[in-house]
C-alpha positions as CSV (number, residue, x, y, z in Angstrom):
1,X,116.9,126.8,117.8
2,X,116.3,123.5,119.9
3,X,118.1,122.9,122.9
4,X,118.5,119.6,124.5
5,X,118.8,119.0,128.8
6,X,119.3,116.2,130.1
7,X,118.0,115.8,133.6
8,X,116.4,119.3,133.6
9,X,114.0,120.7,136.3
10,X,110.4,119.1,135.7
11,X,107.4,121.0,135.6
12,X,104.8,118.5,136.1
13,X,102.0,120.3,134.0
14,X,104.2,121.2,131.2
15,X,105.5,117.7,130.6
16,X,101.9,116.2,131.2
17,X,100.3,118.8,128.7
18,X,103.1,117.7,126.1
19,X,102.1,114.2,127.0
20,X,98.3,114.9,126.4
21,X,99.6,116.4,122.9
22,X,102.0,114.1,122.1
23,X,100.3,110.9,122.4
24,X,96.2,112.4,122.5
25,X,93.4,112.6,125.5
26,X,93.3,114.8,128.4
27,X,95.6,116.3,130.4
28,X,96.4,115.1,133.4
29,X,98.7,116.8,135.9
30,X,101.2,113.6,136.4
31,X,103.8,114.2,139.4
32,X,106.6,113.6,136.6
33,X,109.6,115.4,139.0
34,X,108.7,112.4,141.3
35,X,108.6,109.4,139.4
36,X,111.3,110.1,137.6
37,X,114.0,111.3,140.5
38,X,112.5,108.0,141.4
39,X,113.0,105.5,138.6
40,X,114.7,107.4,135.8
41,X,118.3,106.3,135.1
42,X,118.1,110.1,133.1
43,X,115.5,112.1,131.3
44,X,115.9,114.3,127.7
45,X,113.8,117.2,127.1
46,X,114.1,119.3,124.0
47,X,113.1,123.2,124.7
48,X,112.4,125.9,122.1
49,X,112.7,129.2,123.8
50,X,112.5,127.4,127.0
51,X,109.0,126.0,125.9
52,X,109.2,122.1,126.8
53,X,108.8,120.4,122.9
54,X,110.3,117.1,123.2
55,X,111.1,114.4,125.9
56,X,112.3,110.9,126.3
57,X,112.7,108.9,129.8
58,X,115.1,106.0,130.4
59,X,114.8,103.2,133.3
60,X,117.2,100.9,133.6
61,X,117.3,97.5,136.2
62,X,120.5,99.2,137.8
63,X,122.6,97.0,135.7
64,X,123.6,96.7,131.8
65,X,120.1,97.0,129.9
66,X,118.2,100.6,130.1
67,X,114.3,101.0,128.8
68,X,113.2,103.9,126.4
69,X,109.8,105.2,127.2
70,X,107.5,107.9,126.9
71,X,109.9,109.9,123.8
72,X,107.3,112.5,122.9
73,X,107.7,115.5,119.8
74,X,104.8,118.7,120.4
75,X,102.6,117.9,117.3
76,X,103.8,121.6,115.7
77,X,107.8,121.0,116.2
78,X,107.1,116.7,114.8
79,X,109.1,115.7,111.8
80,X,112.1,118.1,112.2
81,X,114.4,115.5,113.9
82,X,114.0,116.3,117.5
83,X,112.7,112.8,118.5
84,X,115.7,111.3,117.3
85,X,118.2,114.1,119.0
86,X,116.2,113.3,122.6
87,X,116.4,109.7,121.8
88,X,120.6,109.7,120.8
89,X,121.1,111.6,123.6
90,X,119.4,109.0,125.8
91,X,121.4,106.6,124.9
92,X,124.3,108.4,124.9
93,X,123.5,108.9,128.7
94,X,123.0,105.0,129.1
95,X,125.8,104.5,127.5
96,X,128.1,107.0,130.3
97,X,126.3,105.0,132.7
98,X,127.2,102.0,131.8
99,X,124.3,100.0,130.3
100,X,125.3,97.1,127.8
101,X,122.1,97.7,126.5
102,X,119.0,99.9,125.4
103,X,115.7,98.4,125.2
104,X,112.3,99.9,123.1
105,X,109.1,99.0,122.7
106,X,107.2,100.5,119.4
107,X,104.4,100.2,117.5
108,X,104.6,98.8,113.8
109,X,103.9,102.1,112.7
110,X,107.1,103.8,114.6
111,X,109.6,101.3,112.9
112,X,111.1,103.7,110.6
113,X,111.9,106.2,113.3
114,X,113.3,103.5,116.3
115,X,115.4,101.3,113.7
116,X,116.2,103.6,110.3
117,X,116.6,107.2,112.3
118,X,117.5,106.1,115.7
119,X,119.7,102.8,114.7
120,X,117.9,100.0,116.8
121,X,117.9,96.4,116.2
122,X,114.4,95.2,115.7
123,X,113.6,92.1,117.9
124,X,110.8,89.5,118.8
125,X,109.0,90.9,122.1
126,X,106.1,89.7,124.2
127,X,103.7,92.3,126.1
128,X,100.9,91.2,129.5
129,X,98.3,93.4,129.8
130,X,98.3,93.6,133.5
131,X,95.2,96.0,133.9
């Protein structure tokens, strides 16, 4: 059984050794808690016997449009629909909040899961590299 929390207490080494997993390289200790009591509008995490297996963040510009980012699956729990329970639950939090809007950025290769699965609308977008 997967359980979803939303705005669950952050254990910095346990979300930045999923991260490591999730998206490849070395672990390093992030201050997660932090940033996102910081800039989060709210953060998902799935949990399998209160293991940290899935999370997604959402920023927002305090008004109606709210950014996805950082929606990570544990390699061993991918495919089983977890990214897309963390990422409906997202915007189902937006939503409460009041966004208009919910924004994503993906690579061509994550189109099935953001527009099919997850029911976004794919539009043009522009990316600066600013380091």
């Amino acid at each position: 059984m997967t359980d979803i929390r939303v705005k669950f207490a952050v254990d910095d080494r346990e979300l930045s050794t999923l991260h490591a997993l999730a998206f490849g390289g070395e672990v390093e200790v992030t201050a997660w808690g932090a940033r996102l009591a910081r800039h989060a509008l709210t953060w998902v995490g799935a949990f399998s016997n209160d293991q940290l297996i899935g999370f997604v963040q959402v920023c927002w510009d305090g008004g109606a449009h709210a950014f996805v980012l950082d929606t990570a699956v544990h390699p061993e729990h991918g495919r089983k629909g977890i990214g897309k329970r963390l990422v409906l639950a997202a915007a189902e939090e937006a939503k409460a909040a009041g966004c208009e809007w919910l924004h994503v950025d993906y690579e061509p290769h994550l189109t099935a899961f953001y527009v099919d699965a997850c029911g976004f609308r794919p539009t043009d977008a522009a990316l600066l590299k600013l380091r």
